[in-house]
C-alpha positions as a Markdown table, in Angstrom:
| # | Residue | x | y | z |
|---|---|---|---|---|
| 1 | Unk | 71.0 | -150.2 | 207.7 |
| 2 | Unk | 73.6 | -147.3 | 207.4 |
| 3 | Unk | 73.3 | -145.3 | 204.8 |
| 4 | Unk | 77.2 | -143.9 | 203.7 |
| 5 | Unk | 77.0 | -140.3 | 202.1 |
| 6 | Unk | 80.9 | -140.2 | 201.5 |
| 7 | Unk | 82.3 | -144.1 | 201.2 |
| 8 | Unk | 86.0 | -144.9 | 200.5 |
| 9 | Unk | 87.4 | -143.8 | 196.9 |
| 10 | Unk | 87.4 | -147.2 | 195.0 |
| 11 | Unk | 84.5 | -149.5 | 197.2 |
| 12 | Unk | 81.6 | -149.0 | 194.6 |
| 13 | Unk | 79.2 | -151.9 | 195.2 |
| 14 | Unk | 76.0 | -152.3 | 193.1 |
| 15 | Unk | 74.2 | -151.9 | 197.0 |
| 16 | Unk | 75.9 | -148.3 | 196.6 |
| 17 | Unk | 73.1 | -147.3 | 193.8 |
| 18 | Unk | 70.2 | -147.6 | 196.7 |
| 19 | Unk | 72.2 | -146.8 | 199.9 |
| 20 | Unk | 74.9 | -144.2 | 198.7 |
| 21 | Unk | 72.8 | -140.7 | 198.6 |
| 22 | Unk | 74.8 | -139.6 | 196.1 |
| 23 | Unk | 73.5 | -142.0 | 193.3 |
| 24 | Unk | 69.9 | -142.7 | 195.2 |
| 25 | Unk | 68.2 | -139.5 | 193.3 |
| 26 | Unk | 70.1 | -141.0 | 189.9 |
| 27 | Unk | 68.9 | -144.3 | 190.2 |
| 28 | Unk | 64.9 | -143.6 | 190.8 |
| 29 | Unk | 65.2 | -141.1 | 188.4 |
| 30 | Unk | 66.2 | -143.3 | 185.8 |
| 31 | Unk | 64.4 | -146.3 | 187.3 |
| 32 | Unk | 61.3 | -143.3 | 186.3 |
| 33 | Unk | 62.4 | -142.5 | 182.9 |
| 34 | Unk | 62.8 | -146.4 | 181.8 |
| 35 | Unk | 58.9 | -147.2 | 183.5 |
| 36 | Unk | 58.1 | -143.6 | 181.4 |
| 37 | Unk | 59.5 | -145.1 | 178.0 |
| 38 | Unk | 57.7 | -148.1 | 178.8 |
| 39 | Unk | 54.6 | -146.8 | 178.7 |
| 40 | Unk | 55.0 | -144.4 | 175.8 |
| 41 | Unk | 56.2 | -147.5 | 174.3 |
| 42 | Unk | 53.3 | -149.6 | 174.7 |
| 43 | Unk | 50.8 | -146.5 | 174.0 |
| 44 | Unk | 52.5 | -146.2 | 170.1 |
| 45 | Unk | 52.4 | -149.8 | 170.0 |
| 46 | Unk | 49.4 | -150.1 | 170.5 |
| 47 | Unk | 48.5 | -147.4 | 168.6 |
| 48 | Unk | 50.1 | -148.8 | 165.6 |
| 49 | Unk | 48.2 | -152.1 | 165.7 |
| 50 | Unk | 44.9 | -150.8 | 166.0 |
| 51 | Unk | 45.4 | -148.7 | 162.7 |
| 52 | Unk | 46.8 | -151.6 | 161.1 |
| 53 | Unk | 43.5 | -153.7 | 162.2 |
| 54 | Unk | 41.5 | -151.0 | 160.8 |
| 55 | Unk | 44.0 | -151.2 | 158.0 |
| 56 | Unk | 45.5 | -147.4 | 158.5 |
| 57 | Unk | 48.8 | -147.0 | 158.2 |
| 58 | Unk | 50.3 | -143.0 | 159.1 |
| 59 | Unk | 51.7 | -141.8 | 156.1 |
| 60 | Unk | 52.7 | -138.0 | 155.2 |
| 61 | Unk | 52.5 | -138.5 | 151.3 |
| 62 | Unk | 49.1 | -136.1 | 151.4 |
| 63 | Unk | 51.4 | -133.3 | 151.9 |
| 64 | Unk | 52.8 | -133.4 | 148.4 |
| 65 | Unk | 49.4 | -134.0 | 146.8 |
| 66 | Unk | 47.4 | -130.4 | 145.0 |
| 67 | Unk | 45.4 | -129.1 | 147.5 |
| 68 | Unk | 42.6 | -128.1 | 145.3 |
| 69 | Unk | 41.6 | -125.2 | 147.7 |
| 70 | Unk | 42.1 | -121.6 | 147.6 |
| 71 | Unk | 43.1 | -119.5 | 150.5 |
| 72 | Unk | 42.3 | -115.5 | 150.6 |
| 73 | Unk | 45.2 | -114.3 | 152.6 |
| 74 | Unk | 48.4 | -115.7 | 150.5 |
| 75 | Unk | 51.7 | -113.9 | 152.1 |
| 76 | Unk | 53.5 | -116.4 | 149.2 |
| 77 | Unk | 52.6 | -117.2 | 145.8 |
| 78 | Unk | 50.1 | -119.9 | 146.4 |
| 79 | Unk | 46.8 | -121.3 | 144.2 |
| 80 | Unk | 44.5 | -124.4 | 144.1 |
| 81 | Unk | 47.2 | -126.5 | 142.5 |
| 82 | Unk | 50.0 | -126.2 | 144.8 |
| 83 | Unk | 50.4 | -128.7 | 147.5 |
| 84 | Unk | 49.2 | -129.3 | 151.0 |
| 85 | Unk | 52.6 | -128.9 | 152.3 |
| 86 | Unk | 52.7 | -125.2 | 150.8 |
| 87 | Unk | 49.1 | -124.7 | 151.7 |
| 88 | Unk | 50.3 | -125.9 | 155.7 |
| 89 | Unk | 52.9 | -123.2 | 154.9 |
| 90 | Unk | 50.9 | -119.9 | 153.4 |
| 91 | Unk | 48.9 | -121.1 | 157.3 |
| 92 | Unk | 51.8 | -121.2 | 159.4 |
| 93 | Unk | 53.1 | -117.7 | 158.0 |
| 94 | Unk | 49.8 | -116.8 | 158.4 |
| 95 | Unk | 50.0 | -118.0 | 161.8 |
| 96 | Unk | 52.7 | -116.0 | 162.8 |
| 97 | Unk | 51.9 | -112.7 | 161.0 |
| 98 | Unk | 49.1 | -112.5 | 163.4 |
| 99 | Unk | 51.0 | -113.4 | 166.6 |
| 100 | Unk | 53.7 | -111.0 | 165.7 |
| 101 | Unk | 51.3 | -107.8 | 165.2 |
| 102 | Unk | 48.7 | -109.4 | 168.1 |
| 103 | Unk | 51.8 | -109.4 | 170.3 |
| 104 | Unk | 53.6 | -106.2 | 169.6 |
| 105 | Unk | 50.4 | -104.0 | 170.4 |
| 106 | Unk | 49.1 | -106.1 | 173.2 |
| 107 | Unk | 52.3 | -104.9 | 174.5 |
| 108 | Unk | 52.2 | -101.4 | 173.7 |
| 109 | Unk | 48.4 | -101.5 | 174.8 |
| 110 | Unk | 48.9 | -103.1 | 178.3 |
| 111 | Unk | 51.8 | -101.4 | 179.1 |
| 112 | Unk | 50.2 | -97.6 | 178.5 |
| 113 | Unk | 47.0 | -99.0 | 180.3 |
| 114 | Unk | 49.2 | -100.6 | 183.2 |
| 115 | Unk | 50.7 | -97.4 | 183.5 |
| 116 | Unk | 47.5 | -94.8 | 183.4 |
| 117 | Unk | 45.6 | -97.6 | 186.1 |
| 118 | Unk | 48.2 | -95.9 | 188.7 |
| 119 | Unk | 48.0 | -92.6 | 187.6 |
| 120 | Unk | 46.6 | -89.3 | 190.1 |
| 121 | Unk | 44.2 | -88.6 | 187.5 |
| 122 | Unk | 41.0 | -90.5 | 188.8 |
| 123 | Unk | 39.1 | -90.3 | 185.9 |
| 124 | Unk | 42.2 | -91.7 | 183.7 |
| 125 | Unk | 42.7 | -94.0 | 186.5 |
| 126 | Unk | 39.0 | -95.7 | 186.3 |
| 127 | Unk | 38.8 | -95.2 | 182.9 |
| 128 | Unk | 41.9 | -97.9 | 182.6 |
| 129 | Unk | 40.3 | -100.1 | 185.1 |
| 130 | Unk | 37.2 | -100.8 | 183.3 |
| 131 | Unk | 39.1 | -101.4 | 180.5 |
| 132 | Unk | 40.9 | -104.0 | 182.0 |
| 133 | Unk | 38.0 | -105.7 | 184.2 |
| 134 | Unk | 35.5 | -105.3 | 180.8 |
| 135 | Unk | 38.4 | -107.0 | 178.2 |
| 136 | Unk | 40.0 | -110.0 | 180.6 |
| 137 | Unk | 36.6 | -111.3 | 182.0 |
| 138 | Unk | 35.1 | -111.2 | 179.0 |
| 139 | Unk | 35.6 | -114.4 | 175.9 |
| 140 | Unk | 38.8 | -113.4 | 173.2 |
| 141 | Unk | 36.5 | -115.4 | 171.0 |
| 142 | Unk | 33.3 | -112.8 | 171.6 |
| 143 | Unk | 35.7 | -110.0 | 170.9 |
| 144 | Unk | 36.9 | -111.7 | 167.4 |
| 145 | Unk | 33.4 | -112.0 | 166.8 |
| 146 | Unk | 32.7 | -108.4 | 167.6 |
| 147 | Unk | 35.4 | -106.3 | 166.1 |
| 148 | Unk | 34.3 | -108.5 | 163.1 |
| 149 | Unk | 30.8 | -107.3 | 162.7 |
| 150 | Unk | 31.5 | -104.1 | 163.3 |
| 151 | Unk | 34.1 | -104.0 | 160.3 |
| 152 | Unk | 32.0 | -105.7 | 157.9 |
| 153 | Unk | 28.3 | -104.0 | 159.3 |
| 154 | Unk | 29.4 | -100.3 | 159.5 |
| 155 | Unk | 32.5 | -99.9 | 157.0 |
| 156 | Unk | 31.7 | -99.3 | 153.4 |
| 157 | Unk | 31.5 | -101.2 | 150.9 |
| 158 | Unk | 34.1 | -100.4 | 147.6 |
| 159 | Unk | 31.2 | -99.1 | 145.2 |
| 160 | Unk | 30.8 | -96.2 | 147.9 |
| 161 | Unk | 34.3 | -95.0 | 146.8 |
| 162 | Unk | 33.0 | -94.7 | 143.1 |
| 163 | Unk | 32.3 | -91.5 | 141.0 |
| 164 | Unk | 32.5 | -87.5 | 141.6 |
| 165 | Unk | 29.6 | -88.1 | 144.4 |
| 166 | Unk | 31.1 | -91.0 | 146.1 |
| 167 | Unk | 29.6 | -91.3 | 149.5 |
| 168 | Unk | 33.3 | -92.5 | 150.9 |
| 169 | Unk | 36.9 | -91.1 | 150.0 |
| 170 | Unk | 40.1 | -92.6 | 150.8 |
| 171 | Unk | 42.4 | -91.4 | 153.5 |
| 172 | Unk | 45.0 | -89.2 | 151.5 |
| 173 | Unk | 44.6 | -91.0 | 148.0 |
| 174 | Unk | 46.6 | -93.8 | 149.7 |
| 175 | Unk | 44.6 | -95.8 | 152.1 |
| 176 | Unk | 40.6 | -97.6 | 151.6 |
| 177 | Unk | 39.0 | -98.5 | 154.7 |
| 178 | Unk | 35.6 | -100.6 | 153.8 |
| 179 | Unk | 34.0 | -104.1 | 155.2 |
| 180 | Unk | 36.3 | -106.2 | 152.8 |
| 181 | Unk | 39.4 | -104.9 | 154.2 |
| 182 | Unk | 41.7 | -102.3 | 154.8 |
| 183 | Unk | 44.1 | -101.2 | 151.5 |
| 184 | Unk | 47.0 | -99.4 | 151.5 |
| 185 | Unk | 50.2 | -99.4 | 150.0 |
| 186 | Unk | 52.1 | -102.1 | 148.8 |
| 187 | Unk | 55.9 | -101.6 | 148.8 |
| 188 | Unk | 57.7 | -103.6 | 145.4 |
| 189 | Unk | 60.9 | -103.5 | 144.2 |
| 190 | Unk | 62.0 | -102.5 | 140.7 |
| 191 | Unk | 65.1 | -105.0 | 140.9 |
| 192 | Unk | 64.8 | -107.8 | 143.4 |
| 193 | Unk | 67.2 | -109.9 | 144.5 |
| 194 | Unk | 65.8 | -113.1 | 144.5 |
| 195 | Unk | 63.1 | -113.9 | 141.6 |
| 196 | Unk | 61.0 | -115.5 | 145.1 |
| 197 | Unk | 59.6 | -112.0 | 146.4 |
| 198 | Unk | 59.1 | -113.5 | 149.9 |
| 199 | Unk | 63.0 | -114.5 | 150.1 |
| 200 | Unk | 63.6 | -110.2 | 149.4 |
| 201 | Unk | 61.5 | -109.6 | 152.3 |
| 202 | Unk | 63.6 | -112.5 | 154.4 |
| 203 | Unk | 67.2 | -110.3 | 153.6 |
| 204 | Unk | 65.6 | -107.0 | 154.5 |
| 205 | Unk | 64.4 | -108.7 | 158.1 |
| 206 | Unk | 68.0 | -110.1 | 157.6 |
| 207 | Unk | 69.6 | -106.7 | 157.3 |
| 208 | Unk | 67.5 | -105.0 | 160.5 |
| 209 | Unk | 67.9 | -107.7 | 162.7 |
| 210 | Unk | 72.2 | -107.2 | 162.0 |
| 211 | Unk | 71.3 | -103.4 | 162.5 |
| 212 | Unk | 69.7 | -104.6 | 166.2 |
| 213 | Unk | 72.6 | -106.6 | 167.2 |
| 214 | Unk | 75.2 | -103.6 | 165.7 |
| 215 | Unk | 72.8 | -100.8 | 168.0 |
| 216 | Unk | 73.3 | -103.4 | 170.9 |
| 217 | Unk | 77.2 | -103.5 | 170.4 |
| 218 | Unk | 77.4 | -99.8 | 170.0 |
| 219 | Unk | 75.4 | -99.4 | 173.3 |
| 220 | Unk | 77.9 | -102.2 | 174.9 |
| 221 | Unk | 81.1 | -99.8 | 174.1 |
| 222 | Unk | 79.2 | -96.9 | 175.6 |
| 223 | Unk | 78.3 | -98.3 | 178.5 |
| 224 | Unk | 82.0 | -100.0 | 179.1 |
| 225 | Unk | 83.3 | -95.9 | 178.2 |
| 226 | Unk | 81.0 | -94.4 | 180.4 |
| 227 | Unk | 82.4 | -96.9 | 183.3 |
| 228 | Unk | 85.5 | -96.3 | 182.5 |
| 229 | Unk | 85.5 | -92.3 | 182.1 |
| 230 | Unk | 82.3 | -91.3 | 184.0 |
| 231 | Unk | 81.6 | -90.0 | 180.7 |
| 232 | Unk | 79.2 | -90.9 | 178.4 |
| 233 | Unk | 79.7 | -90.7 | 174.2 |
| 234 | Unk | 77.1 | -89.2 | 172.2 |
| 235 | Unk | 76.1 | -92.4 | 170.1 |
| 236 | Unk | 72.4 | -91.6 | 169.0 |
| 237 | Unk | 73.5 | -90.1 | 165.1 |
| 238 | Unk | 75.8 | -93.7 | 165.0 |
| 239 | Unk | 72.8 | -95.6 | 166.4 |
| 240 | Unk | 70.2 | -93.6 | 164.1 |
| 241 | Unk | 73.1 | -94.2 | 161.2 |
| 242 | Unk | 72.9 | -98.5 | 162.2 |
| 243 | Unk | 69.4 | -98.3 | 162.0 |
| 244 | Unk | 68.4 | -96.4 | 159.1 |
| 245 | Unk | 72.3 | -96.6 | 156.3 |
| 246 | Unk | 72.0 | -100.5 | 155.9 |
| 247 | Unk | 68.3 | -101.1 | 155.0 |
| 248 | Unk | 67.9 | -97.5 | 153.1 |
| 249 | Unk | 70.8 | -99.0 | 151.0 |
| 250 | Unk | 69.3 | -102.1 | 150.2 |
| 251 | Unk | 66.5 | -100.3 | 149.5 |
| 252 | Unk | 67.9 | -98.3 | 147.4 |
| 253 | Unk | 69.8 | -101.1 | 145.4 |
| 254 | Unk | 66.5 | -103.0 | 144.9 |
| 255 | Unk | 64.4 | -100.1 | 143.8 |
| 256 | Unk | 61.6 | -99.6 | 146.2 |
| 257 | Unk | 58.5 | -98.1 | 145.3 |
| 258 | Unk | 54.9 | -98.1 | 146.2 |
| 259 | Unk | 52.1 | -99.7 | 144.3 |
| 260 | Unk | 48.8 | -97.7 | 145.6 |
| 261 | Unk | 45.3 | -99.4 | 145.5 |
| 262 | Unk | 43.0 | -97.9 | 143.0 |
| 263 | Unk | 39.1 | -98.5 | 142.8 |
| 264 | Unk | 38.7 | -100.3 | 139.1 |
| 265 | Unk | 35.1 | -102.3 | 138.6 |
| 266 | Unk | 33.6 | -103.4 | 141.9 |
| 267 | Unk | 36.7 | -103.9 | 143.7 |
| 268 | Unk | 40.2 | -102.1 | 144.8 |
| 269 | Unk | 43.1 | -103.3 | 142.6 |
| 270 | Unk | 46.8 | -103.0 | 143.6 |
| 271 | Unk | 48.1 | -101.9 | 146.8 |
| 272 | Unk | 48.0 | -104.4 | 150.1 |
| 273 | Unk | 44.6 | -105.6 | 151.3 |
| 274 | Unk | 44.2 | -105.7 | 155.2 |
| 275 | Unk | 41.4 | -108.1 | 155.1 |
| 276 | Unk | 39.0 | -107.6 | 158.0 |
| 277 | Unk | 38.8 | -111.1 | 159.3 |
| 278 | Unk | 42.8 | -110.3 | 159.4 |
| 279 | Unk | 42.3 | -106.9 | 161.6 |
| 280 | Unk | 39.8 | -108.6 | 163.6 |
| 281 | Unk | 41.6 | -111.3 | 165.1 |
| 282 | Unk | 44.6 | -109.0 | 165.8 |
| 283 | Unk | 42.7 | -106.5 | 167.5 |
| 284 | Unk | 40.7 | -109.2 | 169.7 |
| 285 | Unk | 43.4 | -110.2 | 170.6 |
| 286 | Unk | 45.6 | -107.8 | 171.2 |
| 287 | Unk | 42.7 | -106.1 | 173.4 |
| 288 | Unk | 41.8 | -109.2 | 175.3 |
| 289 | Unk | 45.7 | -109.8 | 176.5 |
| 290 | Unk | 46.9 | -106.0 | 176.3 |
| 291 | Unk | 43.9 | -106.6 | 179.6 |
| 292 | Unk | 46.4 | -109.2 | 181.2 |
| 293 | Unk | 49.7 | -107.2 | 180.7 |
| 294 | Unk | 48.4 | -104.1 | 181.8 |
| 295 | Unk | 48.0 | -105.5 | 185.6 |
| 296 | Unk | 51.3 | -107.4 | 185.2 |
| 297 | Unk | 52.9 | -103.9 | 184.5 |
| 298 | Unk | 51.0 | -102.4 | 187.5 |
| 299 | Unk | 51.9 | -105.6 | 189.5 |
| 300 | Unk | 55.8 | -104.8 | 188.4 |
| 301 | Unk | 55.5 | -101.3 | 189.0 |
| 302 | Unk | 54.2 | -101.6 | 192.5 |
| 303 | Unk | 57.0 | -104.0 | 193.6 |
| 304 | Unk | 59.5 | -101.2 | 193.3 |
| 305 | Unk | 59.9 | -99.3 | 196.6 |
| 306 | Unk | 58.4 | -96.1 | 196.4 |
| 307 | Unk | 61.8 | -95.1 | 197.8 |
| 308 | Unk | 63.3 | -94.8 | 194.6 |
| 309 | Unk | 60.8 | -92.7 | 193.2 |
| 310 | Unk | 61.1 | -90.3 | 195.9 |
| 311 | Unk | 65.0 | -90.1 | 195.5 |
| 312 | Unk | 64.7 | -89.9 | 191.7 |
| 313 | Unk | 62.5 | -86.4 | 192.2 |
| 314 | Unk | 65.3 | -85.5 | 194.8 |
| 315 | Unk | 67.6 | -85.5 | 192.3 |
| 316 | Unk | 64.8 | -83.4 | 189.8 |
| 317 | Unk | 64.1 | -85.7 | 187.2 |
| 318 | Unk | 59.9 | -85.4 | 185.9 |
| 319 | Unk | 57.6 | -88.0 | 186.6 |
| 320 | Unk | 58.1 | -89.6 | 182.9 |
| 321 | Unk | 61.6 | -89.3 | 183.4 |
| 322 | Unk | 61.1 | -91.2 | 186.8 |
| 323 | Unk | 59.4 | -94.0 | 185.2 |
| 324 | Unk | 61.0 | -94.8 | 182.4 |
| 325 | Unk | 64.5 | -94.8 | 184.0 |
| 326 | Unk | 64.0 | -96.0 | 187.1 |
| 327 | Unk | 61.0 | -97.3 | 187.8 |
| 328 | Unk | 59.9 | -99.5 | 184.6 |
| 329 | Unk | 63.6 | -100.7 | 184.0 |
| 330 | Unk | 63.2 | -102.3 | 188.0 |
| 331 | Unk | 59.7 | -103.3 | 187.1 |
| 332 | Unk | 60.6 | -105.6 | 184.4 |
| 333 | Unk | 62.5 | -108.1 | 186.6 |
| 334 | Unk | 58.7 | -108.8 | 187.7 |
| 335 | Unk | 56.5 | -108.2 | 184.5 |
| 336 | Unk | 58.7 | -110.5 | 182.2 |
| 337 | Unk | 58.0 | -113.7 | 183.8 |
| 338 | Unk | 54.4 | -113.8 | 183.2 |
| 339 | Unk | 54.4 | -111.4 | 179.9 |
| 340 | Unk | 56.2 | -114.9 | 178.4 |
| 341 | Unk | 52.8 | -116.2 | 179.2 |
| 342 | Unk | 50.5 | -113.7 | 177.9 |
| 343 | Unk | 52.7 | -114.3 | 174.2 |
| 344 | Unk | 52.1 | -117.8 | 174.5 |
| 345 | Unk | 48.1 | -117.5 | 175.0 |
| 346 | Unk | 48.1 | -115.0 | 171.8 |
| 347 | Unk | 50.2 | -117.5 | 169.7 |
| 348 | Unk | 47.9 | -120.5 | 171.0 |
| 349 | Unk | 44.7 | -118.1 | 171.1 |
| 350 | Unk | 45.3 | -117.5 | 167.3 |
| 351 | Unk | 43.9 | -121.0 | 166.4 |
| 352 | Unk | 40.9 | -119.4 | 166.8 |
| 353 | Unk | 40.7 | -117.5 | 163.5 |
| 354 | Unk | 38.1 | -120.0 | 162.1 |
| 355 | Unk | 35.6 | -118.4 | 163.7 |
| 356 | Unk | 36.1 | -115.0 | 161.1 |
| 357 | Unk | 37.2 | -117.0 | 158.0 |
| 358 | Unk | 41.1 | -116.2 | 158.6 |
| 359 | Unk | 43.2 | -119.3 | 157.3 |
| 360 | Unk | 45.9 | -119.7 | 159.9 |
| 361 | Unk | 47.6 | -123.0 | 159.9 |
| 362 | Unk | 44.3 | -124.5 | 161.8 |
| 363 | Unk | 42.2 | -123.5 | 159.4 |
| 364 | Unk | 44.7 | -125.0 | 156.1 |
| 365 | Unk | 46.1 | -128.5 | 157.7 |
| 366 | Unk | 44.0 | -129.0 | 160.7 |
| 367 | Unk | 40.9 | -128.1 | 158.5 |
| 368 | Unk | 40.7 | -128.2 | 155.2 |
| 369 | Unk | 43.6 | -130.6 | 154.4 |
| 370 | Unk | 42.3 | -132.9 | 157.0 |
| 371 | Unk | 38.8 | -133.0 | 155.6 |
| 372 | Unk | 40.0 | -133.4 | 152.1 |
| 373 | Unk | 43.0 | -136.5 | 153.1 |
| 374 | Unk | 41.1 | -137.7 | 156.4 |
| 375 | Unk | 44.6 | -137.8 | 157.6 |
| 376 | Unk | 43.4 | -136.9 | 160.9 |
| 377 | Unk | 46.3 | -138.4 | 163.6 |
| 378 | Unk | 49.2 | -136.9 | 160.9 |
| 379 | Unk | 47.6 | -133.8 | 160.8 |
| 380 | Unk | 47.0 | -133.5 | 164.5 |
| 381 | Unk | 51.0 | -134.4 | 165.2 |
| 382 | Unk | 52.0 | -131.7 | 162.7 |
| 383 | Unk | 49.9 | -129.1 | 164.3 |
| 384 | Unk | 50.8 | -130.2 | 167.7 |
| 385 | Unk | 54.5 | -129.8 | 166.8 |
| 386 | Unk | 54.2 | -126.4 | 165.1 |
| 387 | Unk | 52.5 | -124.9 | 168.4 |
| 388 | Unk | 54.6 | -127.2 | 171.1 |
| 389 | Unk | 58.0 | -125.7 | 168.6 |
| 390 | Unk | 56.4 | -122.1 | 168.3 |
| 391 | Unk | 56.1 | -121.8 | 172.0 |
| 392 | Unk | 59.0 | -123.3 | 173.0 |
| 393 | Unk | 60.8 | -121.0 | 170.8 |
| 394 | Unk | 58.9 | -118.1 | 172.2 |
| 395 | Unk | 60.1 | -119.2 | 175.7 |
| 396 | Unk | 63.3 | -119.5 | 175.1 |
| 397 | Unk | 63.9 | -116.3 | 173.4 |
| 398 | Unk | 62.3 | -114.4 | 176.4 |
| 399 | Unk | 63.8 | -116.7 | 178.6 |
| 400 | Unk | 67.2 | -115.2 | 177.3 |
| 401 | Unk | 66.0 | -111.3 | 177.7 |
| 402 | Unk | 64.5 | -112.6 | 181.3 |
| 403 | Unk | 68.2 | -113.4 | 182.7 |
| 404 | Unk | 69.9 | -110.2 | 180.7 |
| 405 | Unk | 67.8 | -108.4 | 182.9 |
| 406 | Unk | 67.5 | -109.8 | 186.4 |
| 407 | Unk | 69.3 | -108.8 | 189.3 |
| 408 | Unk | 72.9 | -110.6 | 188.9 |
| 409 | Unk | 73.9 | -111.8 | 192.4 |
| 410 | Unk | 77.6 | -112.2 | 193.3 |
């Protein structure tokens, strides 16, 4: 049999799907994706008629229903009456609060540590590496566990901050470190926008990620004027301005101010309460992976050729001058790929919280909510969306910043 890879313009025979190579690959593939459904198909099916035999049926009318449980860490107004769909809510915020701050300083931590692992300094150098070797070969969940103890074993408890002889003071009138928590702060505003404080706190995030997108346009023109001119404009003031006019202003309109914690009875009131189980799992975390990202920067900064180093100190730039302009920005092309990874394990990593008592969206709908409904399969698919759309949204965000920076081939 002869198999045609360019037949006549208008001689398309059914026999063309098998035989012509240009619709072969087509045809099995979708010959694959129909078997696929199939069996998908079937699974649900039969899925379906066993809960009807056991006379089941999936429903999500739970998720309008009080919860009836109270949760420590509220980022939104939330109590024992509201529902489990706000309660799933208060967890997935909860969620990403910690894979936000455990993700930002794993960074921070693994790239400074990636960086002192290759320095000249031996003892900085070994210092780094048994930081690395002690963290990634050791259990996130045994960290959690131990950042935990210590925070609740060796930090005071609030009566030590009461009285002339107190045996603990706080940090500049301001900020309470004891085995409950951490207090500081908490910013309010005098005339909010929205009546909902969390939707204030969703146009300030609003207003800085515009600011972000205004320094990246600003930084656009300079680079076009610098190609054009061999010139360069001075733009840090305008970027500083981008940065600092817009939210200050909104600030400003909605009267912020502080509301500092005070020790009253047997507990701190006001201010913004850190709870440990809170500053446990983000330090575990951001430990255990900063670990993991520190040998994917060494990895990325040992793929550049030492060539360029040498002819960046030709041309007299310092060694932190060398690095951060020519080595790390070449380095990247190789540490992003697998740093997509290392968010992903934090995000997914954070469903261990449990074990310390924080309520992430594990703990609300695929614990408590499922115990109290025994909605077990609609509360598994809900969670299993959350973290399949968390990730994928992760991914695809990186994914964007990966191809900005790789090499751009003609």
């Amino acid at each position: 049999m002869t198999t045609r890879s360019h037949p006549d313009e208008g001689s398309f025979r059914l026999s063309m799907l098998i035989n012509d190579t240009r619709y072969r690959s087509i045809t099995f593939q979708v010959i694959t994706l129909f078997i696929l459904c199939l069996a998908v198909g079937y699974l649900v099916s039969n899925l379906l008629a066993n809960l009807r035999a056991a006379g089941l049926n999936i429903s999500y009318e739970f998720l309008g229903e009080p919860a009836g449980y109270d949760i420590n860490q509220r980022p939104i107004d939330y109590n024992s009456q509201s529902t489990h769909l706000r309660a799933s809510i208060v967890g997935v915020i909860n969620t990403l609060i910690v894979a936000v701050l455990a993700c930002t300083t794993a960074t921070i931590i693994g790239v400074i540590a990636g960086v002192l692992r290759l320095s000249k300094n031996w003892l900085v150098s070994k210092i780094m590496a048994v930081y690395v070797e002690a963290f990634r070969n050791v259990p996130v969940l045994i960290w959690i566990i131990i950042i935990f103890t210590v925070m609740t074993a060796v930090m005071p408890a609030p009566k030590a901050f009461r009285g002339a002889d107190a045996e603990a003071s706080m940090l500049f009138d301001m900020f309470a470190f004891t085995n409950r928590g951490v207090y500081i702060p908490a910013p309010q505003f005098a005339a909010p926008i929205f009546a909902n404080g969390f939707l204030n706190w969703v146009l300030v995030l609003a207003v800085l990620v515009g600011s972000f997108f205004g320094a990246r346009a600003l930084g656009k023109w300079a680079n076009a004027q610098q190609a054009a001119t061999g010139q360069r404009p001075t733009t840090w003031y305008m970027t500083v301005a981008i940065w600092i006019v817009p939210v200050g202003a909104l600030m400003v309109i909605m009267g912020l101010y502080f509301d500092y914690p005070a020790l009253k009875g047997f507990n701190f009131k006001g201010g913004l309460q850190i709870r440990a189980s809170l500053i446990a799992l983000w330090f575990a975390l951001a430990i255990y992976t900063g670990a993991f990202i520190a040998e994917n920067v060494r990895a990325g900064i040992l793929s550049v050729s030492k060539g360029q180093s040498e002819a960046a100190a030709a041309l007299g730039l310092r060694s932190n001058r060398i690095m951060s302009l020519v080595i790390l920005p070449q380095a990247l092309r190789v540490i992003i790929p697998p740093l997509i990874s290392q968010y992903l394990n934090i995000t997914k990593n954070s469903s261990l919280a449990i074990a310390v008592g924080y309520m992430d969206v594990t703990g609300t709908l695929g614990g408590i909510t499922l115990n109290q409904t025994g909605r077990a399969i609609e509360t598994i698919l809900l969670l299993m969306a959350f973290y399949l759309t968390i990730s994928l949204a992760i991914s695809a965000i990186m994914n964007v910043y990966n191809n900005s920076i790789k090499l751009k081939e003609r």
